[in-house]
N, C-alpha and C positions, 0 to 999 in steps of 0.2 A: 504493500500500500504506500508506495512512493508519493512523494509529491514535490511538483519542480518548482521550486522556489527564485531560480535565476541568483545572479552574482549579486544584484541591488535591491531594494527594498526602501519605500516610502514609508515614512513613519510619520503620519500625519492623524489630527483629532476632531473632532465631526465636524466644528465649524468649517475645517480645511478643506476638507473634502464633499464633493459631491459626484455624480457620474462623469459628469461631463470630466470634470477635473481625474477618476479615474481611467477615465478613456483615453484621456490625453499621456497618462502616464507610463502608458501600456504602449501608445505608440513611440513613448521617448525608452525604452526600453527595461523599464524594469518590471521585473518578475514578481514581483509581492505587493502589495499595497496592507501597509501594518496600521491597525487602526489603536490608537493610543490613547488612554486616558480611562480606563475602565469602561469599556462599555458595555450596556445593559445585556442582561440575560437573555431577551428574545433575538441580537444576534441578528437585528431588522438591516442595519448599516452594511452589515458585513454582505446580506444576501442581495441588498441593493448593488452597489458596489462592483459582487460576481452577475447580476442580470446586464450590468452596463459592458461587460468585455468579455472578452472571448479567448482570452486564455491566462490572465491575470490572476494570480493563486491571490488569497485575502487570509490574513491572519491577524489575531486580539493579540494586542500586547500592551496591557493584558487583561483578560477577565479576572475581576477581585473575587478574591474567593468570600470576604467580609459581607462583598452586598451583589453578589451574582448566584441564585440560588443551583447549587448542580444540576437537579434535575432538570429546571427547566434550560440550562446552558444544553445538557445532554440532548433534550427534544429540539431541540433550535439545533445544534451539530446534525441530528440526520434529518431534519428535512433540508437543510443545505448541500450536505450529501447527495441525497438523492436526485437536490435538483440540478446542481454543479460537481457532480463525483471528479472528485483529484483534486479540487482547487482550494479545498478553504485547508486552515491549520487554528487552533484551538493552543494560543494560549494563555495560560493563567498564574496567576501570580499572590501574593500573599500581604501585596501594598506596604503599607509604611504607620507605625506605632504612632507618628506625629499627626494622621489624620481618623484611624479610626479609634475610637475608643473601647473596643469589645477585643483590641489587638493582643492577641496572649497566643505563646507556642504554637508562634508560626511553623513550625518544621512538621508538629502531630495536626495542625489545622490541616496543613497542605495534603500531609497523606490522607489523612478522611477524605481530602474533597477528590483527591484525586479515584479515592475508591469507590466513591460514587458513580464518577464518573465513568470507572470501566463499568461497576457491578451494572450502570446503564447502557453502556454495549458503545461508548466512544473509545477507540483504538486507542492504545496505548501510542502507536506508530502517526495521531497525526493529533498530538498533544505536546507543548514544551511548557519547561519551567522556567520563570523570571526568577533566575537563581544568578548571587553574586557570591557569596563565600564558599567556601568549599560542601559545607553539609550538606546547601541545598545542591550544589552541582552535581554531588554524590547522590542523591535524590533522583533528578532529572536524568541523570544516567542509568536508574536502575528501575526507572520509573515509566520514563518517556521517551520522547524521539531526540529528544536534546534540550539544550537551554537558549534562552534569548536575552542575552545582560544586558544592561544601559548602562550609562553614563560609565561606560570603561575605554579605556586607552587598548592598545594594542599587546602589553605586556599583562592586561588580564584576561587576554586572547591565549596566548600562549598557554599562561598559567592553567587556564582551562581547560584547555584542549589536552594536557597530560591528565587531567580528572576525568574527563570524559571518555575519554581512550578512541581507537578507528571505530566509524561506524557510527557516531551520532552525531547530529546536527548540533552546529556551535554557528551562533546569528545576534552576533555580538551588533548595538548600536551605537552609530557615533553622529555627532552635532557638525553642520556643515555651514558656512557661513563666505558665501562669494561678498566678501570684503578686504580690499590687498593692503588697507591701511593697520597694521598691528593694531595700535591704538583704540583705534575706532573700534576694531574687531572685538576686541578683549572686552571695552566698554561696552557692546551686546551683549555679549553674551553673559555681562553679569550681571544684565538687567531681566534676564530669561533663564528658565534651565540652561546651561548647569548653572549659572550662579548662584540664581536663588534655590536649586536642590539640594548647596551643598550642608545645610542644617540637618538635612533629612541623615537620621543613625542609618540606615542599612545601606545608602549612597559612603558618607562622611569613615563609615567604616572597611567599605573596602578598598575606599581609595586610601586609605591608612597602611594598610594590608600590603600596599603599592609602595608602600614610601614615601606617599606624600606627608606633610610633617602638618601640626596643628595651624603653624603661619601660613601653608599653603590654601587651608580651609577658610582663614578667615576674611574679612572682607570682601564676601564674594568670589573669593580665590585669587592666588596670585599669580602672577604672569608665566609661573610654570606650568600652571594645571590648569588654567584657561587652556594654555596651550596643544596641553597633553590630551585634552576633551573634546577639542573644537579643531575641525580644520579648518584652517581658514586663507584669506588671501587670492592668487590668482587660481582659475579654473585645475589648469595641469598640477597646482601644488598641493589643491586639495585632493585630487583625485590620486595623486601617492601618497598622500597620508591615510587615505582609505584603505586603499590595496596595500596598506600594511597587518592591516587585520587578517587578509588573506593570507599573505606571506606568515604568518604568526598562526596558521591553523583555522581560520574561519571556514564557513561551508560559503558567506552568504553577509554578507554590509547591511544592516539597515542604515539608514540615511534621515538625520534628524534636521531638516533644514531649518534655520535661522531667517530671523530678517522680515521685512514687509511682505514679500510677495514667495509664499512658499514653493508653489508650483514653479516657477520660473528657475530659482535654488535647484529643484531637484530636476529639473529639465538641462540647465549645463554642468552639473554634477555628473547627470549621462552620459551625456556628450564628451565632457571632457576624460570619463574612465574611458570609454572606447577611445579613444586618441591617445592614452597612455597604455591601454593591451597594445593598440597596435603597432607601438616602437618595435 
């Protein structure tokens, strides 16, 4: 029960996206459209989304496990199935202590909900985990088809992928920002994710994990881990700081664009990866 995900991936949130907007995405070549920011159980976005194209795979990243009921996640997975078979990916994640308040032993939540989820007949093989430290990646591995991290660098690409071992999906994302002024760049992105993520404990700790130090967390982050988070600058420079996750073990980039106009972000981000495969 394969399913083709392609080397790029959109990582955009409902207001971002519409058809139109995944159509267009499909023809700028990537292969996932990742819908971000928890969304809802019925799974309604995701099916519109696969109605609008015609070979564009869609996946949650991520359904909260806190406020997305399984079962009904489960019944929303096959009838998307049925009606787009190969293209959607289901995954789910365990959110963050700073927003839910019912947040306890996220590791025993995750397996119950995940056991729902098979004992309701969704494939272990088109499920991943929103895993950043090791337990939950050891999880996702034993679990699922793989994991889908955020706000990681290239060195928790690697990291992972020795966790993970051959044979599962590692769909690490990173923040993308066509802006060639440092400056200005840094100053985005820490008026957005990651800047403002980096209070959040399950982000602020694995980037610790990394070596980033407490100065580098605060104030929105410092000019090393802006860095290290965001690609940024001209088209070709971004596009080999992506294809570094590759080279570090990735299956698959998702792609967090920055800035006013996101479609447009992730449309010379395309562009300019295929001009760097094809040196």
């Amino acid at each position: 029960m394969s399913i083709d995900l392609g080397l790029l991936g959109a990582h955009l949130r409902e207001h971002e996206v519409d058809p139109e907007a995944a159509a267009e995405l499909e023809r700028a070549g990537y292969g996932t459209l990742w819908l971000d920011a928890s969304p809802p159980a019925d799974l309604a976005l995701a099916e519109q989304m696969l109605d609008a194209t015609t070979r564009l795979a869609v996946g949650t990243s991520v359904v909260n496990v806190w406020t997305a009921d399984a079962d009904t996640v489960a019944a929303s997975y096959h009838r998307i199935e049925a009606k787009h078979p190969g293209r959607f990916l289901l995954g789910v994640g365990v959110g963050h202590r700073e927003v839910h308040t019912e947040y306890t032993s996220p590791h025993a939540t995750l397996v119950s909900y995940l056991d729902q989820l098979a004992e309701a007949g969704v494939p272990a093989a088109r499920t991943v985990v929103a895993a950043l430290g090791p337990k939950m990646l050891r999880l996702a591995r034993d679990r699922t088809a793989g994991a889908i991290p955020a706000m990681v660098p290239p060195e928790h690409t690697r990291r992972a992928r020795s966790i993970l071992g051959t044979g599962k999906l590692l769909l690490p994302g990173h923040f993308a920002l066509t802006e060639p002024d440092p400056g200005r760049a840094r100053a985005i992105a820490r008026s957005a994710p990651p800047g403002t993520a980096l209070g959040v404990t399950n982000y602020a700790a694995n980037l610790q994990r990394l070596g980033f130090t407490e100065h580098d967390l605060s104030h929105a982050g410092s000019d090393r881990l802006i860095d290290a988070l965001v690609a940024h600058g001209e088209p070709a420079t971004i596009a080999t700081r992506l294809l570094a996750h590759r080279d570090a073990g990735a299956d698959h980039i998702g792609v967090y664009p920055l800035g006013d106009d996101p479609i447009t972000t992730l449309r010379t981000v395309a562009e300019a990866v295929r001009a760097t495969k094809a040196r």
